[in-house]
N, C-alpha and C positions, 0 to 999 in steps of 0.2 A: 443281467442286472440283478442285483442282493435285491430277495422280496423286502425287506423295508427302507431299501432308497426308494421304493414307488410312493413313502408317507410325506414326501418332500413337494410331492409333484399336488397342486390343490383339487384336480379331478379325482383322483386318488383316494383325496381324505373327503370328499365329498360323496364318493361311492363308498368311503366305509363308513361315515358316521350313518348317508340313509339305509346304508344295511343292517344297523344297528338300530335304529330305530324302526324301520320296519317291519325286522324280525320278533319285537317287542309288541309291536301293533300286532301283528299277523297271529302270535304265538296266541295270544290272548284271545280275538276275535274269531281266528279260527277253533278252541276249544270250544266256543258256545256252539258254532256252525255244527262239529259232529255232535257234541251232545245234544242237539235238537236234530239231528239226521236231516239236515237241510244243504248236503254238498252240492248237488246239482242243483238249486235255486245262486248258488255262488256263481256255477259254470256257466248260468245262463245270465246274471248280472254281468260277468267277466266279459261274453261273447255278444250282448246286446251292446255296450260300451267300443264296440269297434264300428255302429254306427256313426254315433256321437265322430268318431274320428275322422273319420268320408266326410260328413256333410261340414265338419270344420275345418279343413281338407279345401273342399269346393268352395268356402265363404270368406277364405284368405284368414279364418280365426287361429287362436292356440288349439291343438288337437285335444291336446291334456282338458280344454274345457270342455271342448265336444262330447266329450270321453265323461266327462261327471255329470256334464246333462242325464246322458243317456244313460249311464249306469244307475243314477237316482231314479229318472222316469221305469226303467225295467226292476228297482228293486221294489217301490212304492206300489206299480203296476201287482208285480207278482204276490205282495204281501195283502194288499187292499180285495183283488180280486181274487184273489185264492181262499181268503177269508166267506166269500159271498156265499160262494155254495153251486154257484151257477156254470162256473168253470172246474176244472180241475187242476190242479196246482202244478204238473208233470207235464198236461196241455198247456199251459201258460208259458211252463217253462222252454219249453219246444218252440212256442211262437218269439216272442222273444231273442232266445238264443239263436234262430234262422235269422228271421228279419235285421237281426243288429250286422248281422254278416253279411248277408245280401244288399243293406243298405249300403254298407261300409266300402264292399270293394264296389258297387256301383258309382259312388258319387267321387271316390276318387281314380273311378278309370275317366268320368266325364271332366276332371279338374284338368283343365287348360296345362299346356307345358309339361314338366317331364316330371313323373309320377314317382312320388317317395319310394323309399325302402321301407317297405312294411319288413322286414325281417325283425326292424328293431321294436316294433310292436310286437309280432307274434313269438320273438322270445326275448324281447327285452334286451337294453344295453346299459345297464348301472355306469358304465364309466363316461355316461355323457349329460349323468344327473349335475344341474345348476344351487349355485346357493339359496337360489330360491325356491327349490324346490325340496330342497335339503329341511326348509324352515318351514314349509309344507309336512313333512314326515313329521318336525319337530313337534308341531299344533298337533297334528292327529296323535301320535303317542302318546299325550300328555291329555290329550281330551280323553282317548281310550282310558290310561289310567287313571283318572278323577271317574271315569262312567261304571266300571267296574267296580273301583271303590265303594260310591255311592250306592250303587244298585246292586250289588253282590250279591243278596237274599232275593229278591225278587229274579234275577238274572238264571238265581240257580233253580228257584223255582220254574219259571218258565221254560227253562229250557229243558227241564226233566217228566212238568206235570201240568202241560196248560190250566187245566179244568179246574185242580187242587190250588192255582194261583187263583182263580174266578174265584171260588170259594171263601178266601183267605182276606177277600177287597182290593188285590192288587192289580194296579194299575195296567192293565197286559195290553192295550193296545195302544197308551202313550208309549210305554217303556220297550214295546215292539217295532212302535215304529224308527223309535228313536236308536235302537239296535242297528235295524238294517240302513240307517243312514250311514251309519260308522261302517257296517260290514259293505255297503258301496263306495266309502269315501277311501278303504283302505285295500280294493279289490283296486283302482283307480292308479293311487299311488305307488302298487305293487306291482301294476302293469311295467312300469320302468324297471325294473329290478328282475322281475322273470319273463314279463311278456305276459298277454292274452292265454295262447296256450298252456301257460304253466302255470299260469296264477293258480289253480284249483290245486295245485300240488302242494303249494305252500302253504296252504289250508288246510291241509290232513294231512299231511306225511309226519309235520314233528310234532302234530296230536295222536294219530297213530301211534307212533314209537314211544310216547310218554304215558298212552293207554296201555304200555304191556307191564310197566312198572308201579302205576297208580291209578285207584280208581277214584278217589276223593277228588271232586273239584277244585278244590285248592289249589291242591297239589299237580293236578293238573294243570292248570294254570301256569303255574310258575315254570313247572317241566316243560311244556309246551311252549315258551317264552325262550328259555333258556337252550334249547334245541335248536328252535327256529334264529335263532340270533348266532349262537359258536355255527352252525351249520353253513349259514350264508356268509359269517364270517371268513370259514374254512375256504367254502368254494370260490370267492372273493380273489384271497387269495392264490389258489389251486389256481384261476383260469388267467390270471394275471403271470403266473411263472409257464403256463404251456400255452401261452397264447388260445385258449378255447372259447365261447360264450359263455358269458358269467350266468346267465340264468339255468341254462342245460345243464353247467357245471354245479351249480347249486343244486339244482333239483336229483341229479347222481348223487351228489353228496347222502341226501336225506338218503334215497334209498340205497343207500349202500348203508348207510349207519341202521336203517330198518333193518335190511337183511342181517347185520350182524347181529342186532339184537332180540333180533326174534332169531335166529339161529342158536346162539347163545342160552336162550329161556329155554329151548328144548334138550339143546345138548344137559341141562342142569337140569333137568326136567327127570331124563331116562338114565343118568348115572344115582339123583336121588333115589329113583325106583330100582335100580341097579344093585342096590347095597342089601 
């Protein structure tokens, strides 16, 4: 089958428009996530949210809602209580990211009858994303983009200089909280697209790669969008003409275009000093 008689087919363009939109969301949210060095508070929202899945799972609910319960209560958890001073923020994240797992496959080994394919949780099946859920990405995109906009100075402040935001009057614990709601609403939505396991991938790999070219925020930003979007569009593709899992497939993508270009920076690197 020619890769674009698949734009015919509506599961199709349903998995490419939320790859397009997600990788928009992801590109963006994930560049605050490394410039605050907050990846593993991601991995542990990502993996407490398999909770949420079990006990929705067991209560005949949508999983997808399960899944933002519990990723909200683990991001709010880990931001509010890491803040205290009484935990540690690396312990939280521990507690969290076990429990969401151990609750997860508990409640849906006790769930009556025959027991899902987690495969398509733990790496995701973009081709069995719904119109509605498509319009789901759509909201989140578009809320990302108005949040960014608006808060862009404060964004970039917090995320480079807690302390110097305090100083300055700015708002850091509305504008904090209201972050991590977006960085759980779109950990959430990304689940379908890479899966639990991979989601943390899609959060730093086309911020990484866009870190070897730029270091201004901005411009991060945009490169970081613009990565995560041709990326997953690439692999999209790619796993649609060899039959493979679109998230796996994606996630090679990224590091395959890392390795190239950070191979690339160096070979330029030692023929500059070369001359």
């Amino acid at each position: 089958m020619e890769i674009f008689e698949l734009l015919k087919y509506d599961f199709f363009l349903n998995a490419l428009i939320s790859t397009l939109l997600i990788g928009i969301s992801c590109g963006l949210v994930g560049t605050y996530i490394v410039a605050k060095r907050m990846v593993f508070i991601s991995g542990g929202i990502t993996h407490a949210s398999f909770g949420g899945l079990g006990i929705a799972y067991y209560l005949g609910m949508p999983p997808m809602a399960g899944a933002t319960v519990f990723a909200l209560a683990a991001a709010l958890g880990i931001l509010f209580w890491g803040d205290s001073k009484k935990l540690r923020k690396d312990s939280l994240i521990g507690i969290f990211w076990s429990a969401g797992m151990a609750i997860g496959v508990l409640f849906i080994y006790l769930t009556p009858g025959y027991a899902p394919n987690l495969m398509s949780y733990l790496f995701g099946n973009i081709l069995t994303v719904t119109g509605g859920q498509v319009l789901l990405s759509g909201i989140l995109c578009l809320l990302v983009l108005l949040f960014f906009a608006g808060f862009y100075r404060p964004l970039f402040y917090i995320a480079f200089d807690k302390e110097y935001s305090r100083t300055h009057h700015i708002h850091t614990n509305t504008i904090e909280t209201a972050i991590t709601i977006i960085i759980a609403l779109s950990i959430v939505l990304c689940m379908k697209l890479a899966g639990i396991i991979l989601v943390i991938s899609y959060l730093t790999i086309p911020q990484s790669i866009a870190g070897l070219f730029y270091k201004n925020f901005t411009q991060l930003l945009v490169a970081s969008s613009m990565v995560s979007t041709l990326g997953s569009m690439a692999g999209l593709f790619i796993s649609a003409e060899l039959e493979t899992p679109t998230g796996a497939t994606i996630v090679v993508c990224f590091l395959l275009l890392f390795l190239l270009c950070w191979s690339g920076q160096k070979i330029a690197v030692f023929f500059r000093h070369a001359r």
